[in-house]
OpenMM code with the backbone's topology and positions (N, CA, C; nanometers):
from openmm import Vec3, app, unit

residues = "UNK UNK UNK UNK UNK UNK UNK UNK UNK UNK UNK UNK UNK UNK UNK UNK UNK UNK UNK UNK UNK UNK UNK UNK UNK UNK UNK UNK UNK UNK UNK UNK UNK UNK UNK UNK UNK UNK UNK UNK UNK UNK UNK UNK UNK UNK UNK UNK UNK UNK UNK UNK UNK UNK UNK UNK UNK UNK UNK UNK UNK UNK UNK UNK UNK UNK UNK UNK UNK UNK UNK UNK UNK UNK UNK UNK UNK UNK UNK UNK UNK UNK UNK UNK UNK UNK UNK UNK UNK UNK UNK UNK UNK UNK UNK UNK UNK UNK UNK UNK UNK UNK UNK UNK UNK UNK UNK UNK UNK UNK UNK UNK UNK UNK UNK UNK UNK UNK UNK UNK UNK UNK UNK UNK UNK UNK UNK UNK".split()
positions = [
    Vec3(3.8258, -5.9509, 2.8382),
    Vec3(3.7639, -5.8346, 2.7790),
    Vec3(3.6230, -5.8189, 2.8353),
    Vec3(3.5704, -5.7005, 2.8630),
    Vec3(3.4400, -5.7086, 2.9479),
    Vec3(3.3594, -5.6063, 2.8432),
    Vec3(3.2472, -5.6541, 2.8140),
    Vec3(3.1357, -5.5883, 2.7368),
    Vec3(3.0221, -5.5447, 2.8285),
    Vec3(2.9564, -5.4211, 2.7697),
    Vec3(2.8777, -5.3554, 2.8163),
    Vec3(2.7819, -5.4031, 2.7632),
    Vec3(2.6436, -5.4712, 2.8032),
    Vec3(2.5388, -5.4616, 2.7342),
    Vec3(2.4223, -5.3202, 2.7468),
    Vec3(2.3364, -5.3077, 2.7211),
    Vec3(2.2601, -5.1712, 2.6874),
    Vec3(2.1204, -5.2523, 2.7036),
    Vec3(2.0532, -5.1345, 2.8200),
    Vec3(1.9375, -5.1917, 2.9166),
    Vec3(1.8491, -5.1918, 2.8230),
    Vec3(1.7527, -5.3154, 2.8073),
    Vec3(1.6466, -5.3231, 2.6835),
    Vec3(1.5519, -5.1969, 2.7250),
    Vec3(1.5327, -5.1833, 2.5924),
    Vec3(1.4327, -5.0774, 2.6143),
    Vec3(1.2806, -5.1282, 2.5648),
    Vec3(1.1880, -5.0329, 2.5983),
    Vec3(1.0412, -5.0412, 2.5712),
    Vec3(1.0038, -5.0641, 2.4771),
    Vec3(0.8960, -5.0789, 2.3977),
    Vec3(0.8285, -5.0273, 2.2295),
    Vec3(0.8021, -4.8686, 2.2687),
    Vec3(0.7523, -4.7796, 2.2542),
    Vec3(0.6657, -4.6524, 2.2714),
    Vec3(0.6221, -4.6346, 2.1364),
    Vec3(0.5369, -4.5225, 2.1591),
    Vec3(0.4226, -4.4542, 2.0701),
    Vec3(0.5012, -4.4183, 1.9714),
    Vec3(0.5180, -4.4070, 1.8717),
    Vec3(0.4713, -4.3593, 1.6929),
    Vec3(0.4504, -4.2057, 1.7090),
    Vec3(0.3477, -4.1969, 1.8015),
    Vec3(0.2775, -4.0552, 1.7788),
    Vec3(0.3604, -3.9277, 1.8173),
    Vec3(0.3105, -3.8283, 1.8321),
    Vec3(0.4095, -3.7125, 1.8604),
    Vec3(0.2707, -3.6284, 1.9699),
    Vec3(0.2941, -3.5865, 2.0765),
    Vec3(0.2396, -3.5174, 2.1632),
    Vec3(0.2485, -3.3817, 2.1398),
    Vec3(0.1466, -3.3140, 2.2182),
    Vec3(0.1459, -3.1799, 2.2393),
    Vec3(0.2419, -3.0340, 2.1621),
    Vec3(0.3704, -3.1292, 2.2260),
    Vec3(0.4654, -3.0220, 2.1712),
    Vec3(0.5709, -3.0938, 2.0148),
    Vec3(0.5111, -3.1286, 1.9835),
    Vec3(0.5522, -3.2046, 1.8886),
    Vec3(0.6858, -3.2883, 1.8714),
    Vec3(0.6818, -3.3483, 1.9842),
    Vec3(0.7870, -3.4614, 2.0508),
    Vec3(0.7481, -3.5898, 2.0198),
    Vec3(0.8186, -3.6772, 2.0282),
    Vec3(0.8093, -3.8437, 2.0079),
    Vec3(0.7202, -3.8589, 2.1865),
    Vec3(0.5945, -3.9536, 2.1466),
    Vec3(0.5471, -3.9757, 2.2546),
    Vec3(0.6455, -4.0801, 2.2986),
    Vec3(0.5982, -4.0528, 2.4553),
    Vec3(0.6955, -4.1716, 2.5199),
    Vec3(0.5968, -4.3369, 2.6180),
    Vec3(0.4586, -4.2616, 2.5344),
    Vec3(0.3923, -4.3835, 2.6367),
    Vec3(0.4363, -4.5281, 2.5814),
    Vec3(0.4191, -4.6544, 2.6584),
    Vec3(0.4131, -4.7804, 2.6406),
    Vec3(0.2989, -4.8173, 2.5690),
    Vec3(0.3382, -4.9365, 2.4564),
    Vec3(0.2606, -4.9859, 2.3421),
    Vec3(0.2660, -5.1335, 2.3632),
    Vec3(0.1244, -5.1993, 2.3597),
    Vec3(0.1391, -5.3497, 2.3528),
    Vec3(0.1546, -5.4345, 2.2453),
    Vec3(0.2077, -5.5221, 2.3296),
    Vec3(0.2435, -5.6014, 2.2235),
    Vec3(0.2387, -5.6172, 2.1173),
    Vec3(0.3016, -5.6042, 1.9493),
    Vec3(0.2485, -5.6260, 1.8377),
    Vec3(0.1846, -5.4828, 1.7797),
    Vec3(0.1756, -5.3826, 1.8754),
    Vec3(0.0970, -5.2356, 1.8375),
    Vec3(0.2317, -5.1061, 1.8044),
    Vec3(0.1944, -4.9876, 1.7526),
    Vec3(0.2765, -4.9223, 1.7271),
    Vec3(0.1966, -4.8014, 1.8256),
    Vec3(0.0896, -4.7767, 1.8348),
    Vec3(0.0394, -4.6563, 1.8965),
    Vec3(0.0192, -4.7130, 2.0956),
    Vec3(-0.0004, -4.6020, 2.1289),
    Vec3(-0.0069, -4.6310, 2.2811),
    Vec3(-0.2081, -4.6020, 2.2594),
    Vec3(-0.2932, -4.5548, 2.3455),
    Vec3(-0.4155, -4.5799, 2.3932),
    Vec3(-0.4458, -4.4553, 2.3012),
    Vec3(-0.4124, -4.3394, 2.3616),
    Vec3(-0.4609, -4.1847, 2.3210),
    Vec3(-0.4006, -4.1710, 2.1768),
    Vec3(-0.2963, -4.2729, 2.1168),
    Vec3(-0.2506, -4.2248, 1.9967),
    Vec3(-0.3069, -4.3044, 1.8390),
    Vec3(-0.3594, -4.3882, 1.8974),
    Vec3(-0.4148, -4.5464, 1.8160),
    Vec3(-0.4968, -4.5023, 1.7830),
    Vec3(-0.4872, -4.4683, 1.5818),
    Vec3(-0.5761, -4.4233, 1.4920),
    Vec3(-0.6940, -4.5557, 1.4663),
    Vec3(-0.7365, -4.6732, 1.5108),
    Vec3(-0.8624, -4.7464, 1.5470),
    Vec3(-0.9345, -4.7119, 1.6624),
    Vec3(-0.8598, -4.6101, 1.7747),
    Vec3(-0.9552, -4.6288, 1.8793),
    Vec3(-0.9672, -4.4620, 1.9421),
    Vec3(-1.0014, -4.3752, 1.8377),
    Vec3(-1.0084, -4.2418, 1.8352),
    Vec3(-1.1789, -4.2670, 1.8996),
    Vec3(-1.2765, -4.3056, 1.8368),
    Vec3(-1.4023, -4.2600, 1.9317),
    Vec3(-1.3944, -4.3079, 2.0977),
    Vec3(-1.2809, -4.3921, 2.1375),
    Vec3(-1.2395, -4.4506, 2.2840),
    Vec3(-1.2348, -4.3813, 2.3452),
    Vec3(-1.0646, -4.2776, 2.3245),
    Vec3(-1.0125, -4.2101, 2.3363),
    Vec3(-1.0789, -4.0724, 2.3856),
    Vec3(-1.1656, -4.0387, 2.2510),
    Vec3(-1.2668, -3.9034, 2.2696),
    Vec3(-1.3449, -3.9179, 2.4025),
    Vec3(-1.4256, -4.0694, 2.4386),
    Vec3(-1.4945, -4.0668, 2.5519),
    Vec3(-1.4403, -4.0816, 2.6727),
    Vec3(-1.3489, -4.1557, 2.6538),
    Vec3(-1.2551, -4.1113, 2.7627),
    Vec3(-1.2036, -3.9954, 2.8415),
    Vec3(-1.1406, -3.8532, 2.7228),
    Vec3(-1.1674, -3.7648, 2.7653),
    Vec3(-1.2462, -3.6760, 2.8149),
    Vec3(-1.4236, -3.7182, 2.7611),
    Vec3(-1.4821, -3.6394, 2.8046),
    Vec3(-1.5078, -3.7047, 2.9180),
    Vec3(-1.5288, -3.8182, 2.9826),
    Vec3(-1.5634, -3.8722, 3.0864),
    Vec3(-1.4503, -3.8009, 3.2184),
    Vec3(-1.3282, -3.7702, 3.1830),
    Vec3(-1.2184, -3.7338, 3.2933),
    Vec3(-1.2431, -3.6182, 3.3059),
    Vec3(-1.2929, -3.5392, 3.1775),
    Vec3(-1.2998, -3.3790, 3.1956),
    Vec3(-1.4870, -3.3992, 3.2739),
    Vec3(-1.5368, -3.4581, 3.2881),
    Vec3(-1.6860, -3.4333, 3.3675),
    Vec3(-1.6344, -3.4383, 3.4831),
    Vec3(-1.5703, -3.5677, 3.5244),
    Vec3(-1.5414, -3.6188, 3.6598),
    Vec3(-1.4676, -3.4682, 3.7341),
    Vec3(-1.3738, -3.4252, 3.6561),
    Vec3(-1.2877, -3.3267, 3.7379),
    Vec3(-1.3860, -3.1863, 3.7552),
    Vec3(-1.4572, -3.1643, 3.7107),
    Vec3(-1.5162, -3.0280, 3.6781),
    Vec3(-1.6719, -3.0450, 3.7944),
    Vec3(-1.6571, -3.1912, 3.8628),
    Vec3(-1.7426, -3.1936, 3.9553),
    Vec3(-1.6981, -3.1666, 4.1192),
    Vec3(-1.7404, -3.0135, 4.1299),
    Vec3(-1.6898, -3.0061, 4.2710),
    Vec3(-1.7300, -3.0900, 4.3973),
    Vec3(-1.6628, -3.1154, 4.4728),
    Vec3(-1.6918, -3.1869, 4.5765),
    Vec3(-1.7708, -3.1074, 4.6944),
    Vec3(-1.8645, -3.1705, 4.7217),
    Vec3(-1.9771, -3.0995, 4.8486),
    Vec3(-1.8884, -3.0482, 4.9608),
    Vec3(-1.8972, -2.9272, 5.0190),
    Vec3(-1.8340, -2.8687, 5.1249),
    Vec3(-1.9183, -2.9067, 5.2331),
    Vec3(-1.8508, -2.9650, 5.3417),
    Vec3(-1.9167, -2.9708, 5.4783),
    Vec3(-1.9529, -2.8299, 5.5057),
    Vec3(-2.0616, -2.8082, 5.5995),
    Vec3(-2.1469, -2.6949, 5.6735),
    Vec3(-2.0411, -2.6627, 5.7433),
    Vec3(-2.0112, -2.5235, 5.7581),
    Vec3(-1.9447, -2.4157, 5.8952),
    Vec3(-2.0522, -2.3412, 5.9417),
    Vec3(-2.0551, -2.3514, 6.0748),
    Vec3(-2.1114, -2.3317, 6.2038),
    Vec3(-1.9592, -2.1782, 6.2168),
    Vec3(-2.0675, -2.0236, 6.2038),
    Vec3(-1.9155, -1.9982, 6.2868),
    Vec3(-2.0060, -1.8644, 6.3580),
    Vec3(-2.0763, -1.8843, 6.4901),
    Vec3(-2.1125, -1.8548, 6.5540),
    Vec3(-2.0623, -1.8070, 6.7028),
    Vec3(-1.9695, -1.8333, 6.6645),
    Vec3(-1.8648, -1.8457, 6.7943),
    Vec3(-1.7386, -1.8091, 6.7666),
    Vec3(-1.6164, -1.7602, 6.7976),
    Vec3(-1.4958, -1.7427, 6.7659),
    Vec3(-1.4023, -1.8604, 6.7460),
    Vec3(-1.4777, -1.9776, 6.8543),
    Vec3(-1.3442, -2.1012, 6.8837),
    Vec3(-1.4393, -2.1336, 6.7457),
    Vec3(-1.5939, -2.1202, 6.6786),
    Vec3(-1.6458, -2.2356, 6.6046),
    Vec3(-1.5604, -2.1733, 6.5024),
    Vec3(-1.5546, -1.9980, 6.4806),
    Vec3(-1.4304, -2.0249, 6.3551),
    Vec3(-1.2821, -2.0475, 6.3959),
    Vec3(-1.2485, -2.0741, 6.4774),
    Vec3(-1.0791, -2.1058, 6.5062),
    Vec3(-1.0951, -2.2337, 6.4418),
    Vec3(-1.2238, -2.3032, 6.4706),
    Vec3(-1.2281, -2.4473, 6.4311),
    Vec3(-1.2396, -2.4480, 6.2506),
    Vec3(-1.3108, -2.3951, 6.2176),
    Vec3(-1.3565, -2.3669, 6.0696),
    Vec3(-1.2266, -2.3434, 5.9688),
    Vec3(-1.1725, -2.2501, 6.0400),
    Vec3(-0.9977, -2.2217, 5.9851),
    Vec3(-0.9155, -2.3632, 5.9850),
    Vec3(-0.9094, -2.3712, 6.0980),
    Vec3(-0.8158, -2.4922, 6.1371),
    Vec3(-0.8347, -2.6128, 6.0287),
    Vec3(-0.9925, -2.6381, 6.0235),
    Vec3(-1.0511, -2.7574, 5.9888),
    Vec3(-1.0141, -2.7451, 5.7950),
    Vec3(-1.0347, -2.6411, 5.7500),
    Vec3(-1.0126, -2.6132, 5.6188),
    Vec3(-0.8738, -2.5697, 5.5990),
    Vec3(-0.7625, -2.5249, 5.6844),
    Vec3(-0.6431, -2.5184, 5.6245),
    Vec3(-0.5725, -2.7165, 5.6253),
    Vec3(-0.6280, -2.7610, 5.7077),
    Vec3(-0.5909, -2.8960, 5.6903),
    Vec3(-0.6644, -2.9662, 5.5420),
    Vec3(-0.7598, -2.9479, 5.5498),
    Vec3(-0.8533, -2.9939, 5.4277),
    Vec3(-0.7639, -2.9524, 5.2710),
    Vec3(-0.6783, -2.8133, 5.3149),
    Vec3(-0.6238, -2.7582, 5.1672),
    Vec3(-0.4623, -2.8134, 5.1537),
    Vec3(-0.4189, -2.8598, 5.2930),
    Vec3(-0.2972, -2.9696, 5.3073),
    Vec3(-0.3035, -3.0848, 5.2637),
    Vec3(-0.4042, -3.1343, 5.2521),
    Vec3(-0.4095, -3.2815, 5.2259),
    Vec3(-0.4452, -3.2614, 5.0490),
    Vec3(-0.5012, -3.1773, 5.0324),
    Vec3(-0.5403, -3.1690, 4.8639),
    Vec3(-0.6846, -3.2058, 4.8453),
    Vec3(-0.7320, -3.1882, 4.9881),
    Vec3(-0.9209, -3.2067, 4.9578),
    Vec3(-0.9511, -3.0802, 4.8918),
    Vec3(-0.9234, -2.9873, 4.9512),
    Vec3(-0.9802, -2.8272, 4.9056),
    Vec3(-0.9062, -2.7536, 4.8277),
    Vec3(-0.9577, -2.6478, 4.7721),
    Vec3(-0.8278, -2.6112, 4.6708),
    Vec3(-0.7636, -2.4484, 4.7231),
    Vec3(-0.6777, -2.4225, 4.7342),
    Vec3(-0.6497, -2.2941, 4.8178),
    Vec3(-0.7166, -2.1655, 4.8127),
    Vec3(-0.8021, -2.1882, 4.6943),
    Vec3(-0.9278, -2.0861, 4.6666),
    Vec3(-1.0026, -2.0561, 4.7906),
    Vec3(-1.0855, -2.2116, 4.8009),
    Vec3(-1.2175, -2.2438, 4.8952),
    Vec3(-1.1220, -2.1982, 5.0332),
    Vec3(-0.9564, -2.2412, 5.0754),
    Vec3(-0.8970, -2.1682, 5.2076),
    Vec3(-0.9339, -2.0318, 5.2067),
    Vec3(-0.8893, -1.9784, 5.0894),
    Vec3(-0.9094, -1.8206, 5.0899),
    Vec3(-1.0298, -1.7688, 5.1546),
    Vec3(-1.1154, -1.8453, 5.0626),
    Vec3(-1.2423, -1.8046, 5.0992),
    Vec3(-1.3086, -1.8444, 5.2560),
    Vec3(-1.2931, -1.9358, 5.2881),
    Vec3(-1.3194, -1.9676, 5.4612),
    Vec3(-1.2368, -1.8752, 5.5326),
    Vec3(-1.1246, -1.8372, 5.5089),
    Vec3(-1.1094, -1.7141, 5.5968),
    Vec3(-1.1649, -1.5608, 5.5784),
    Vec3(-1.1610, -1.5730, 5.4978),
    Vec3(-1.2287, -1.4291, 5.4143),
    Vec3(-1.3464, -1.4270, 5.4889),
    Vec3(-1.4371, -1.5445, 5.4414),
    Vec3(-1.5993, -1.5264, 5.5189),
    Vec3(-1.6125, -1.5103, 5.7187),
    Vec3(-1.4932, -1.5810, 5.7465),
    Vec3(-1.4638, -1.5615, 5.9266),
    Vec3(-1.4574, -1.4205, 5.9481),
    Vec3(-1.3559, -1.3394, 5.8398),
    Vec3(-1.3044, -1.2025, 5.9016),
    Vec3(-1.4432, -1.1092, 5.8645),
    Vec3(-1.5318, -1.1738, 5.7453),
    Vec3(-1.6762, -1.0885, 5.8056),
    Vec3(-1.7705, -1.1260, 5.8347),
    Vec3(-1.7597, -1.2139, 5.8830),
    Vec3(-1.8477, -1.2676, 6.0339),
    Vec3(-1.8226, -1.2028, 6.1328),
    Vec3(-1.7106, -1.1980, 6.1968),
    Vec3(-1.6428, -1.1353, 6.3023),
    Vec3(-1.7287, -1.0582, 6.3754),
    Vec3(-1.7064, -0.9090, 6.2649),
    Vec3(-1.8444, -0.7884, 6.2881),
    Vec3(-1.9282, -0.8346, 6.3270),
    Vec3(-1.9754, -0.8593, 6.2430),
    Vec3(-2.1314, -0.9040, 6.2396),
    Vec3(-2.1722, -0.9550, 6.3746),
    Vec3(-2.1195, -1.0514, 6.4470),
    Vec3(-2.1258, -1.1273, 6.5902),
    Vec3(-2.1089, -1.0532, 6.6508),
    Vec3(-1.9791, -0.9577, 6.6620),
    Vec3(-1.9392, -0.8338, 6.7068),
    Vec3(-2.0963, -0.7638, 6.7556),
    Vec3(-2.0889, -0.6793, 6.6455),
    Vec3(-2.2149, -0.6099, 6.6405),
    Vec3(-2.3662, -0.6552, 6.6952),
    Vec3(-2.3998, -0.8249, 6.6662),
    Vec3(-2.5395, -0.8865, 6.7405),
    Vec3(-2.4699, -0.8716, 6.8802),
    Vec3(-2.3896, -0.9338, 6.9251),
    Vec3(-2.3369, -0.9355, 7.0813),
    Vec3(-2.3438, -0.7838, 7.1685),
    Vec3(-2.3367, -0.6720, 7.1051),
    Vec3(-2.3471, -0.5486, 7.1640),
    Vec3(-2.4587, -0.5161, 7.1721),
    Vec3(-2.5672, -0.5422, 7.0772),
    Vec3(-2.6785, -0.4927, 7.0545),
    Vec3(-2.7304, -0.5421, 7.1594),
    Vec3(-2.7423, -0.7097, 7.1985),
    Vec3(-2.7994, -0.7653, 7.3303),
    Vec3(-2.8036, -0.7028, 7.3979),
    Vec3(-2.6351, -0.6254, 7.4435),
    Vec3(-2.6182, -0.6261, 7.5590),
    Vec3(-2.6494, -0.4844, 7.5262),
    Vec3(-2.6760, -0.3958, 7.4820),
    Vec3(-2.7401, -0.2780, 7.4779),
    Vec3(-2.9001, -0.2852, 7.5160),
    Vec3(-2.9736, -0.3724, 7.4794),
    Vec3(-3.0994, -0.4179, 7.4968),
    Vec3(-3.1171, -0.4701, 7.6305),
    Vec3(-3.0189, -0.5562, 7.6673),
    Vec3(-3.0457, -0.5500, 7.8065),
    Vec3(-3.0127, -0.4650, 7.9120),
    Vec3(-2.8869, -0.3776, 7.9283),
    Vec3(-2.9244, -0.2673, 7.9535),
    Vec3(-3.0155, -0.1474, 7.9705),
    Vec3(-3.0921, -0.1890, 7.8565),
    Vec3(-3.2102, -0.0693, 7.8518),
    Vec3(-3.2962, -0.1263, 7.9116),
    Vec3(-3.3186, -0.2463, 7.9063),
    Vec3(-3.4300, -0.2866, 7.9833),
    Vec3(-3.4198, -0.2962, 8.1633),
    Vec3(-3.2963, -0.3238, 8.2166),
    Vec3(-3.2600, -0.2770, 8.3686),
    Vec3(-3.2775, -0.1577, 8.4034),
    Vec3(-3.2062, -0.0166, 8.3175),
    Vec3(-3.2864, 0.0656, 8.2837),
    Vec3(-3.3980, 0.1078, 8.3433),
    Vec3(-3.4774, 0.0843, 8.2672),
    Vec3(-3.6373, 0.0860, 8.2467),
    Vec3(-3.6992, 0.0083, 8.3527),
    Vec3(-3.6596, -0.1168, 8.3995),
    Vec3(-3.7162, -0.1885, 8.5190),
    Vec3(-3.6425, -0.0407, 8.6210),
    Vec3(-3.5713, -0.0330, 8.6777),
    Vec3(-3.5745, 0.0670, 8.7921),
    Vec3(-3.5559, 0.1846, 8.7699),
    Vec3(-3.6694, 0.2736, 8.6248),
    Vec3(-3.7435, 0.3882, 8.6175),
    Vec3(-3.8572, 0.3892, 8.6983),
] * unit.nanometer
topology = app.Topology()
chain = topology.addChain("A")
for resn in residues:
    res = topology.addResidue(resn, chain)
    for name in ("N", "CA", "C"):
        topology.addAtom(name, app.Element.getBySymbol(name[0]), res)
């Protein structure tokens, strides 16, 4: 005759989460609550959260773009769609590095003509 035994299971939480479900975190030894649910360690708990909610709400310093040049923004693009692949940047800050390239563009556009309008006038003017 062959018996099935039934895979031991965990202790878990007492408490009821969010949606008013049986929590499922792990409880030590001898305890009925897990960390976030353990009515002795509610002022823990509280600092805990606020410590995770500071940490996350601190943006991370953006490296300098240089985009003076077309390849410096091919590079700028390039360099920040990888940055938003890996999960450094958030697809916002992508948005926005391209956004700021496409009006740059002009702008370079526009200084680059003006030069060369200026120097023109001045060849110009040398053989008036």
């Amino acid at each position: 005759m062959h018996t099935t035994t039934s895979p031991v299971s965990k202790p878990t939480c007492q408490g009821l989460n969010k949606h008013a479900e049986p929590c499922r975190g792990g409880v030590a030894a001898g305890k009925q609550w897990c960390f976030a649910h353990d009515p002795e360690r509610l002022v823990d708990v509280a600092a805990a959260r606020a410590k995770g909610g500071a940490n996350r709400s601190k943006p991370k310093p953006a490296p300098p773009i240089d985009l003076r040049t077309p390849e410096l923004q091919r590079l700028a693009i390039q360099q920040t769609i990888d940055r938003v692949r890996r999960g450094d940047e958030s697809l916002n800050i992508g948005r926005f590095v391209v956004y700021a390239v496409r009006l740059t563009r002009p702008i370079l556009e526009l200084e680059d003509l003006a030069e060369r309008i200026a120097a023109l006038e001045e060849r110009q003017g040398a053989k008036a």
